[in-house]
Steps between C-alpha positions, in 0.01 A plus 500: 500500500538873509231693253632778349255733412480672138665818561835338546660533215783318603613199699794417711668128436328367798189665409555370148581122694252492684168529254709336173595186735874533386763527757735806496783310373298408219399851385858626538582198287240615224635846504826424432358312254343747305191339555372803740621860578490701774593859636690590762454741791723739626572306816530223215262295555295319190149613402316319227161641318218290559507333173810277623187305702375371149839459344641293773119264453608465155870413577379249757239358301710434187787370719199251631467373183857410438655831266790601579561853634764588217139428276336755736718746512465507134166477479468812725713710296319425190148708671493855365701725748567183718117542623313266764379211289186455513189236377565507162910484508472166754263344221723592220864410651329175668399418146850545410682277761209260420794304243782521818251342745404223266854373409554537877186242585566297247862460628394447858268240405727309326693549816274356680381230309872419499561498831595160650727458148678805530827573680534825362836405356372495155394147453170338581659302799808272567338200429423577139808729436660235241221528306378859537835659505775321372841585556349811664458645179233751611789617736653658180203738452561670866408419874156480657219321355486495178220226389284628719552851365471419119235238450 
């Protein structure tokens, strides 16, 4: 891994790539995003201040943890003059997603627990249909699984 030394000011996307562990694509992805910013050169190519290092760790490490980047993005904008999080911010929005995460777990555990009943079609299985779903009448309230979803 390349070590840039402190007075850089600025990285280049594979310089950027190559000490945040995200592939090029992936930055280019976050910029147009909103999630990061960059300048450009005059022969066009993209710098980004050093602070992009800890804002790409804390894009990466709340995608890790299952929130979505539109959740992020929003997140990020919400930091006084869209500012590096830092400490204090992960503890606070972490504490905030805290609800999300939960009603996520508790849906893939039921998921799982599920498992070998489940179809996905929105009955517990074909061999209890009749009795779980008659006349399909869950089918009325949209596709997908729905018991699993709302018990």
């Amino acid at each position: 891994m390349p070590q840039i030394t402190y007075t850089i000011q600025e990285l280049t996307v594979g310089q950027l790539s190559a000490r945040s562990g995200a592939a090029v694509s992936a930055l280019h992805f976050y910029e147009t995003k909103g999630l990061i910013s960059s300048r450009r050169t005059s022969g066009n190519q993209r710098r980004y201040d050093r602070d992009a290092l800890r804002r790409v760790a804390f894009i990466r490490a709340a995608q890790r943890v299952g929130i979505p980047l539109a959740t992020i993005r929003e997140a990020l904008s919400e930091l006084p003059d869209e500012r590096t999080p830092n400490r204090e911010d992960w503890a606070r929005l972490s504490e905030t997603w805290r609800g999300e995460l939960e009603q996520r777990i508790k849906q893939l555990t039921r998921l799982r627990d599920h498992l070998d009943d489940c179809i996905g079609c929105g009955c517990l299985s074909l061999e209890t249909c009749a009795l779980s779903n008659p006349d399909d009448r869950n089918g009325l309230r949209g596709a997908g699984s729905r018991l699993l979803v709302e018990r």
